[in-house]
N, C-alpha and C positions, 0 to 999 in steps of 0.2 A: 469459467469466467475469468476473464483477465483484469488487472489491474484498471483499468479505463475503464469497463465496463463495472465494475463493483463500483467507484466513488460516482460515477456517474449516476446510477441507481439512487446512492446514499445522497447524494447532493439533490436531486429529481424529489428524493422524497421528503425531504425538508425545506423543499420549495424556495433552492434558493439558483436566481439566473445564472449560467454557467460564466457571463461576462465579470457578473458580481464578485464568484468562485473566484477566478482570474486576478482580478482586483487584490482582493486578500492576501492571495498565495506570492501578488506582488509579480505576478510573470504577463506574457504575452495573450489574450483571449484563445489567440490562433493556434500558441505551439499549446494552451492545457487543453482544447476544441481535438488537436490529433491526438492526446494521451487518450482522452476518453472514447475516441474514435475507435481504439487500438493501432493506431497509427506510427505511435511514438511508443519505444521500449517505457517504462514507468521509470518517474524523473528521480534525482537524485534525493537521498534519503531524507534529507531536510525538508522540502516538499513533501515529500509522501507526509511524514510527523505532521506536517503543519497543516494536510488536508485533511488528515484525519481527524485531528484540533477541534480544527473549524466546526466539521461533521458531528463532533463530539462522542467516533467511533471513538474503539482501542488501537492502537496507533500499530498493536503484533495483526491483528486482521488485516489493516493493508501494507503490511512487508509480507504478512500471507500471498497475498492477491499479487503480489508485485514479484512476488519468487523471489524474496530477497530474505536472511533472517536480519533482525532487528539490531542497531548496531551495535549493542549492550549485549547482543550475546556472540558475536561474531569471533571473541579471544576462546569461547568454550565448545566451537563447533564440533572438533573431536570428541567431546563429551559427551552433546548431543545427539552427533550419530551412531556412537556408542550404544546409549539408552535406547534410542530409537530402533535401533539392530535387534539387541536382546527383548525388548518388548515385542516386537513381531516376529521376531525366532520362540519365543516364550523359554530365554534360556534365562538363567537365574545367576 
């Protein structure tokens, strides 16, 4: 599932109009209509934060979705893939 396709979902099921969506995020109906499309690569990270807001998701599930890490943790990437490395090699 792609980014577009995840808020899409989350917005659908909180029954809110994606024109409405649009409104909030303060952008174009048409350019957040091709995000969800999968149309549009997933927008810049303020956006994303701010849709997830709305949705009242957790804002790391869609930088998940969006293949992006989250911009708080972007200085400790080497860290992370570090951890990530050792945790599925099961080295110690």
């Amino acid at each position: 599932m792609g980014f577009g396709t995840y808020i899409r979902q989350k917005r659908d099921a909180k029954g809110i109009a994606m024109n409405d969506f649009a409104r909030q995020l303060d952008i174009s109906p048409a350019y957040w209509s091709r995000i969800e499309r999968e149309m549009e690569k997933p927008p810049k990270d303020e956006l994303i934060r701010k849709a997830a807001e709305i949705l009242g998701e957790n804002p790391d599930e869609a930088f998940i979705e969006a293949s992006r890490l989250p911009p708080d943790m972007r200085e400790d990437v080497g860290d992370i893939v570090r951890m990530y490395r050792k945790r599925a090699t099961g080295e110690k």
